[in-house]
N, C-alpha and C positions, 0 to 999 in steps of 0.2 A: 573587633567589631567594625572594620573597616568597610565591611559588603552592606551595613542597614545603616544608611544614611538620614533613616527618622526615628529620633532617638525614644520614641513612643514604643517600638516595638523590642526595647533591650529588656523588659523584666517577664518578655515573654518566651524568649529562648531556653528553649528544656532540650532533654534525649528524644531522641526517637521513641523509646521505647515509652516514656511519658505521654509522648504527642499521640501512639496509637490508643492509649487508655482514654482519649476524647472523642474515637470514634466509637458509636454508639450499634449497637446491633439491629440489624434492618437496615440501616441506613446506605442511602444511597450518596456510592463517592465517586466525586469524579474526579481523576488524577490525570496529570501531563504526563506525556508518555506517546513519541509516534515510532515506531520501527525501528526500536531501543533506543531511541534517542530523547535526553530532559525526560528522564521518566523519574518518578520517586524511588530513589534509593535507597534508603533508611527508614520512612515511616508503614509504605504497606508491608515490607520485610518485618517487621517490626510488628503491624498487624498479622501476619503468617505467624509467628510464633506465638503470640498471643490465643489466637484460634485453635492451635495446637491445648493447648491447658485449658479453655472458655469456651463455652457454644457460643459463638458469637459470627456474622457470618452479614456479609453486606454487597450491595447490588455495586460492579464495580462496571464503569464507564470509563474509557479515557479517547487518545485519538488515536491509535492502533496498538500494536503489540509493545509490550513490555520487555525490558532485557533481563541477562541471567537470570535466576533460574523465582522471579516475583512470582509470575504469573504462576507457574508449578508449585512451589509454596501453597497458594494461596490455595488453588485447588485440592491438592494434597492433603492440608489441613483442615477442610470441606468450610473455609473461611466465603466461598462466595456462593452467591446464592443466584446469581445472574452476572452475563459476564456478555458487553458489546463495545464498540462494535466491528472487534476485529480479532484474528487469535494467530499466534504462530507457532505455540508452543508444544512441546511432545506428551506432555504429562497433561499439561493442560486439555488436548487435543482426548487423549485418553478419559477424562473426567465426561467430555461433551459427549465424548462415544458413547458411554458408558451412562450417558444421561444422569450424572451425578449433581448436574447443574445444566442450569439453562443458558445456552448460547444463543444470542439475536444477534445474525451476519446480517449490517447492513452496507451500505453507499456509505463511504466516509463523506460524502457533504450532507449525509441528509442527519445524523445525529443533532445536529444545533435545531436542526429544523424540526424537527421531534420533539425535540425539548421546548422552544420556543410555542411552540400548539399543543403541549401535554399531551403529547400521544403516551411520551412516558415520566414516569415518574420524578420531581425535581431533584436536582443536586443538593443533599442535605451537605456534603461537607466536599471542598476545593482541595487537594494536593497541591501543588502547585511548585515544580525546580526554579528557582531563579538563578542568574548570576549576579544581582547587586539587586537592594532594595532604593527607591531613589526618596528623595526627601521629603517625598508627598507620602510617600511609604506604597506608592507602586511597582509595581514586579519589572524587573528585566531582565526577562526569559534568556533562556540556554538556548542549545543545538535543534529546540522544536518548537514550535506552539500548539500546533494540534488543534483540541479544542478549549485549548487554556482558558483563554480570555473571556468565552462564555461561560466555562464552568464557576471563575472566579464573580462573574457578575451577578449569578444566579444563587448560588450556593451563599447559604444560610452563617457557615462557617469556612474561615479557611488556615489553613496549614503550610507553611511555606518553610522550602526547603533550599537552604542554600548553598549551592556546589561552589565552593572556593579552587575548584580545579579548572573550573571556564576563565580565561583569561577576561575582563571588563572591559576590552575591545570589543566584545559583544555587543554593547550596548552600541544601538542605529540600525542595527541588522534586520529588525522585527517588522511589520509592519498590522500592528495589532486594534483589529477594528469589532465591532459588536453588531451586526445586527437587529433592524430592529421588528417590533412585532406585525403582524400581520392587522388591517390593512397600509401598515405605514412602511410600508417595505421601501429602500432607496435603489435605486440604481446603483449596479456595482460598476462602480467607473475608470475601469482600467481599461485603458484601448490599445498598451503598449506592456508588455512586461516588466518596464522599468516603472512605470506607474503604481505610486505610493498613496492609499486615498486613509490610510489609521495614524495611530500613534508610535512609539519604537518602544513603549513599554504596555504594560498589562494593568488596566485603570483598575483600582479598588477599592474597596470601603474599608477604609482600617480598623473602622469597630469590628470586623467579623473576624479580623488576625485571630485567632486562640492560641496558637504555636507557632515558632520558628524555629527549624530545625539545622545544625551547620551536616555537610557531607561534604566528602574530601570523595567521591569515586568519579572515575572514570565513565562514560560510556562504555557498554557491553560493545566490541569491537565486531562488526558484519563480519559471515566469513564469504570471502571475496575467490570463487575459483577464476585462475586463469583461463583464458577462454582455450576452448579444445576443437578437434576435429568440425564435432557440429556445430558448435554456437559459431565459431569463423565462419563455418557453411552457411547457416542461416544468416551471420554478416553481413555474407559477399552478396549473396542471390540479396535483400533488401537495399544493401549501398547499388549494385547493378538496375534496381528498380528504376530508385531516386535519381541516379545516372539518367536514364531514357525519358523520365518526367521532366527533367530540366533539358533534354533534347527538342521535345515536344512543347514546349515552351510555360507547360505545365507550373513548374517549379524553377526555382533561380539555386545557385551553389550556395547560400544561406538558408534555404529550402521554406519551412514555418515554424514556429515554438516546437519544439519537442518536450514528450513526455513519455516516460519509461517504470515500466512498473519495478518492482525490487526483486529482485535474485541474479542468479549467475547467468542465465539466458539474455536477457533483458541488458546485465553490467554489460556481456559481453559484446552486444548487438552496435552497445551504445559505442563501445572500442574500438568499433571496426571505424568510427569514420577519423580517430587521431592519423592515419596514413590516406586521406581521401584527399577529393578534392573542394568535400566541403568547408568552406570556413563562413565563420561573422554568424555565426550560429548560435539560437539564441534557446533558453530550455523553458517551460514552465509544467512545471511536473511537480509531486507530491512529495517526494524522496530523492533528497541529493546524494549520489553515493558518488565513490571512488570514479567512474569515468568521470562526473561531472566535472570532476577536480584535476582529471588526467588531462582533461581536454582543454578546462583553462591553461592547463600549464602549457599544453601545444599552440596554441594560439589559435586553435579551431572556435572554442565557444566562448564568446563575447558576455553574455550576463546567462543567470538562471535566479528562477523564482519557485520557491518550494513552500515545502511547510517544517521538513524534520532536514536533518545531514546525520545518515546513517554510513558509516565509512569504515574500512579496515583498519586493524591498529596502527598498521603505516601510515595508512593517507590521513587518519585521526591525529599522528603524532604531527603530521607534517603541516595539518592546518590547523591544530592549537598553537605550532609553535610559530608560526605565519600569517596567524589570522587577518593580521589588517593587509598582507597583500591581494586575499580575495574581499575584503568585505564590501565593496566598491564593486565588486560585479555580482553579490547578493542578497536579493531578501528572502526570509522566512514569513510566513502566511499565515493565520488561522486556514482548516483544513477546509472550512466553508466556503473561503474566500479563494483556494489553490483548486480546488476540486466543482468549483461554480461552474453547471451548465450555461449559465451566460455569457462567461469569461471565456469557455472553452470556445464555445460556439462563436462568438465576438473573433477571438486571435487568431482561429481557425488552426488548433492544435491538430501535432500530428500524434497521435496516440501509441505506442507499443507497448501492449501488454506482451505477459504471458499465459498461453492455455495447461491447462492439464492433458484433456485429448477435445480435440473437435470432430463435428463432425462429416457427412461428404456432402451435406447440402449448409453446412458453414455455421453452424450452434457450436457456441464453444461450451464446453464446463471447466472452470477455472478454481470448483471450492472440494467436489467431493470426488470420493476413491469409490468406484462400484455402484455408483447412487446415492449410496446408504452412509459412508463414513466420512465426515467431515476434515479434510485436509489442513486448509488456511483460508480464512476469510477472503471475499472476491473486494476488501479495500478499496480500491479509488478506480476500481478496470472499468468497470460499468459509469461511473459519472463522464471519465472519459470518452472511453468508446461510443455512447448513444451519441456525442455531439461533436466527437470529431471534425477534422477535416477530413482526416484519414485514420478510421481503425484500424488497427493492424493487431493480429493475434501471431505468436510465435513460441516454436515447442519443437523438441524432436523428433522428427516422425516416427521413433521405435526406443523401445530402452529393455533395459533387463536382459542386456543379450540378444535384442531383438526378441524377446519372448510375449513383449505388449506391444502392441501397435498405438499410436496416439492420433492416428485417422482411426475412424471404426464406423459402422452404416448409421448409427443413434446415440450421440451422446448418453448417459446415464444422468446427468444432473444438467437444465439450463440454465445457465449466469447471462449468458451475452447470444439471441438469439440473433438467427442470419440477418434480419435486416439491421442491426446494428456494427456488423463486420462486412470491411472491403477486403483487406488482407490478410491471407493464412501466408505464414513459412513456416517451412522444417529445413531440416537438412538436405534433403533430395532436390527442394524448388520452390516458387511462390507460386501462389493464384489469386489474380485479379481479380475476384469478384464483384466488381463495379460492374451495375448493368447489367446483371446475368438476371435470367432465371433461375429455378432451383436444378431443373433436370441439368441447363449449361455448367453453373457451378459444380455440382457434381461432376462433370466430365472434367473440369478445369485443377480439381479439387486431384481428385483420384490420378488422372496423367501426371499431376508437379507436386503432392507433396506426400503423398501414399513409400510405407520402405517399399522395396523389390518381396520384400518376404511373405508381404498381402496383398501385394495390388492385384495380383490374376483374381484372387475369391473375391475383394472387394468389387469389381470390376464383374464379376461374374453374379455378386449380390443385386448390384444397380441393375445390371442389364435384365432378371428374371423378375426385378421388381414392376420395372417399367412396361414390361411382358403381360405380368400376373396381375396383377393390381391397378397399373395406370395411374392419373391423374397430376393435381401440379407436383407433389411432392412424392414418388413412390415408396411405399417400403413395404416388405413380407413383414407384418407383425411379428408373426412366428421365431424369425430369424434377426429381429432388429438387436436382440443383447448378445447376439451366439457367441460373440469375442469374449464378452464381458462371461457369460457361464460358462466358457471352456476355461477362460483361466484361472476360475473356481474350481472347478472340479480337474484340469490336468497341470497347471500351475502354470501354464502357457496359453496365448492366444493362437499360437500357429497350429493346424492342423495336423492330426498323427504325432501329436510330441507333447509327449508325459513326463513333468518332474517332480511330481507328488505321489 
C-alpha cells in the first residue's frame, strides 16, 4: 500500500472488474489516456468485457487515443455509445465507418472548453492512472495528463488506477492546472516553456474516490519506423529551409519552440536535426516521443513541454529506467494548457504536422480517406497550425507504388484550410507559401512538391482551369475529384493504369 499515502482510501481498493460494475449505463466517462500513454488499463478493459455479457454501453471521453487493443474492445462489444475526442484505432476506426457509434473529431484544446460551457454532456465518472496517491489523497499522474485534471474536477465520481510500474520519480513532472469558467477566465501565463503556473499533482475531492484500482502494465509501446528514403528527403529540404531563415536573419540555430505531430513522418523530421547545426532547442508540442528523447541525449534539445510521452519500447525502457536524468528538462501539461491558442501564439511555435494529401492551392485533409472514411482524428494539428509562427504540413508526395499522389487539384476533406498553412513538404521539395496568392501557391506547390508521375496532368489541370474558369481560385468542377475516382474505380491514380 506503499503508492496511497492517505490511508482513507485503503478499504476502497477492489479488482478492476469490481470497479467497472460502478459504471453505470449512459453514463458519461472520462478516462486519462493521451496517444497510449496513462491510459486506464484495467478498468475500461474490464468494462469491454462486461459489455460483452450486459447492454450496457457509455459516452467515453478522454485526451486522445487509447493503447492496445481498449478502444477496439470497447467498440467490438458495442460498449460505447459516443467516442471523442480523438481515435487511432483499427477496429475502432471500422465501428465509426460503419456508423456503429458516434465519433466527434475535435481540437484537443477545445474538449475542456466544451465541457466547461456544456456544449456536451458532463463527466458522470473520472478514470483516472496515477503513479502515487499523495496524503491529501490527490493523484500524481503518469506518462500524460491529457485531460485528467478536468475530468477529475468535474466528474460526479472517480476511479483511480494505480500503475506501480511508473517509477515515483514522477512525481514534480506534471504541471496540473484547472481552468476556470467563463466570464472568469485567467491568463494563461507562460511566456517561457519552462514556465510552471499548476500544481505537480491532480487536486481532488476524495468523497467522490469510489474505487482504486492497482495495475502492474506497461504503456502500449509507439511503433517507431526508422526514418527511410522520404522522411530523410522531407528532413533535409525543411532542415535546408531553417538553414536559409537563419541566413536571413529570420531565425537564430536555436530557431523557436517546436512542435511535432505523432507518427513516423513527423519522428522522422524531428531526427534529422540530432546531425544539424541546430542546438539549445527547445519543444512545446503535445506528444513527446522517441526523438524528443534522442535529441536530449544529443545535446541538441535543452527542455520540452508536452502533455503525453508516447515512446518505443526501447526509448520507454530507457526512460523509466533514467527517469530523473530527463525530469529536469520536462514538464507534462493538461492538453488545454499544451495545445492553448494563446500559448502557441505568445511563444511563437513552430508547428509540424502531418497531412494525408494536400492540396495545389494549400488545404490540407489530415482526417479522412476519399472524403468519406474517417482515418485518425486531426488532434492537436489545427490548434497549432491556426496560430503558429510557422505552419508547416508534411507528407510524401506519392505512396502505394506511386499509385496515389498526395498533392491532387482538391483536397476530399478540409482539416487546415490554405490560410492557416505556410509550409507543404514531400519528398520531392518545399513551398513557401508565405505571401502568395492562391494561383502563385499553386505554381509553387506543383514545381516543388508534386511526384514526377503527376506533375505534367497536374500542371495541365491548373493551367486549363485558369484558362476555363478563371478567378482567385481556379478549378474545373468536373475534374476536381478525377484522382480521387480513378482510384476507385482503376485502383490507381495515375492514368492508363488498372490494378482492379
Amino acid at each position: 500500500m506503499d503508492r496511497i499515502l492517505y490511508s482513507h482510501y485503503n478499504d476502497k481498493v477492489m479488482a478492476a472488474d469490481k470497479a467497472a460494475l460502478l459504471i453505470e449505463n449512459n453514463n458519461v466517462v472520462g478516462a486519462s489516456g493521451f496517444t497510449k500513454a496513462g491510459d486506464s488499463k484495467s478498468v475500461l478493459p474490464a468494462f469491454a468485457k462486461r459489455a460483452a455479457n450486459e447492454e450496457v454501453a457509455i459516452t467515453l471521453i478522454t485526451g486522445a487515443s487509447l493503447g492496445y487493443t481498449t478502444d477496439a474492445d470497447l467498440a467490438e462489444n458495442n460498449a460505447l455509445i459516443r467516442r471523442m475526442p480523438f481515435m487511432a484505432d483499427p477496429a475502432l476506426r471500422k465501428s465509426i465507418n460503419d456508423y456503429k457509434l458516434k465519433y466527434i473529431d475535435q481540437h484537443l484544446s477545445e474538449t475542456v472548453e466544451q465541457l466547461i460551457c456544456g456544449h456536451i454532456a458532463p463527466i458522470d465518472v473520472a478514470i483516472i492512472e496515477a503513479s502515487l496517491i499523495d496524503e491529501n489523497g490527490n493523484i500524481i499522474p503518469t506518462t500524460s495528463i491529457g485531460n485528467s485534471a478536468f475530468f477529475a474536477a468535474q466528474a460526479k465520481k472517480i476511479i483511480i488506477e494505480i500503475n506501480t510500474k511508473i517509477p515515483l520519480s514522477f512525481k514534480g513532472v506534471h504541471d496540473c492546472v484547472v481552468p476556470n469558467s467563463y466570464p472568469d477566465r485567467d491568463v494563461i501565463n507562460i511566456q517561457n516553456i519552462t514556465d510552471r503556473i499548476g500544481e505537480t499533482f491532480i487536486k481532488i475531492d476524495p468523497e467522490k474516490v469510489i474505487a482504486v484500482v492497482y495495475t502492474d502494465i506497461t504503456d502500449q509501446p509507439a511503433v517507431i519506423a526508422e526514418p527511410d528514403v522520404k522522411t530523410t528527403a522531407i528532413s533535409n529540404h525543411l532542415l535546408n529551409f531553417f538553414e536559409n531563415e537563419v541566413k536571413k536573419g529570420k531565425l537564430t540555430y536555436s530557431l523557436l519552440p517546436l512542435q511535432a505531430g505523432i507518427g513516423k513522418v513527423a519522428n522522422s523530421v524531428l531526427m534529422g536535426f540530432k546531425n544539424s547545426n541546430f542546438k539549445n532547442l527547445t519543444m512545446y508540442s503535445e506528444v513527446l516521443q522517441d526523438s524528443t528523447f534522442d535529441l536530449i541525449d544529443s545535446g541538441n534539445l535543452d527542455f520540452a513541454s508536452g502533455s503525453s510521452i508516447t515512446v518505443s519500447e526501447g526509448c520507454y525502457e530507457r526512460l523509466i529506467n533514467n527517469f530523473n536524468d530527463y525530469k529536469d528538462k520536462l514538464v507534462l501539461r493538461p492538453q488545454n494548457i499544451s495545445n492553448a491558442p494563446e500559448v502557441v501564439r505568445r511563444l511563437g511555435i513552430i508547428g509540424i504536422n502531418t497531412a494525408i494529401e494536400f492540396d495545389i492551392y494549400g488545404n490540407v485533409n489530415s482526417t479522412h480517406i476519399s472524403g468519406s472514411k474517417m482515418m485518425n482524428g486531426i488532434g492537436g494539428s489545427g490548434d497549432f497550425a491556426r496560430n503558429a509562427y510557422l505552419s508547416i504540413f508534411v507528407c510524401p508526395s506519392a505512396s502505394k507504388e506511386n499509385n496515389i499522389s498526395h498533392v491532387v487539384p482538391m483536397v476530399t476533406h478540409h482539416d487546415h484550410t490554405e490560410h492557416d498553412v505556410d509550409i507543404l513538404v514531400t519528398d520531392q521539395g518545399l513551398a513557401d507559401l508565405r505571401g502568395l496568392a492562391p494561383r502563385e501557391r499553386a505554381e509553387v506547390i506543383i514545381e516543388n512538391c508534386v511526384h514526377p508521375d503527376f506533375k505534367e496532368e497536374i500542371r495541365d489541370y491548373f493551367t486549363r482551369a485558369c484558362e476555363q474558369t478563371g478567378g482567385q481560385t481556379p478549378h474545373i468542377l468536373e475534374e476536381t475529384f478525377k484522382f480521387h475516382t480513378r482510384l476507385k474505380e482503376t485502383g490507381s491514380m495515375q492514368k492508363n493504369k488498372t490494378l482492379v
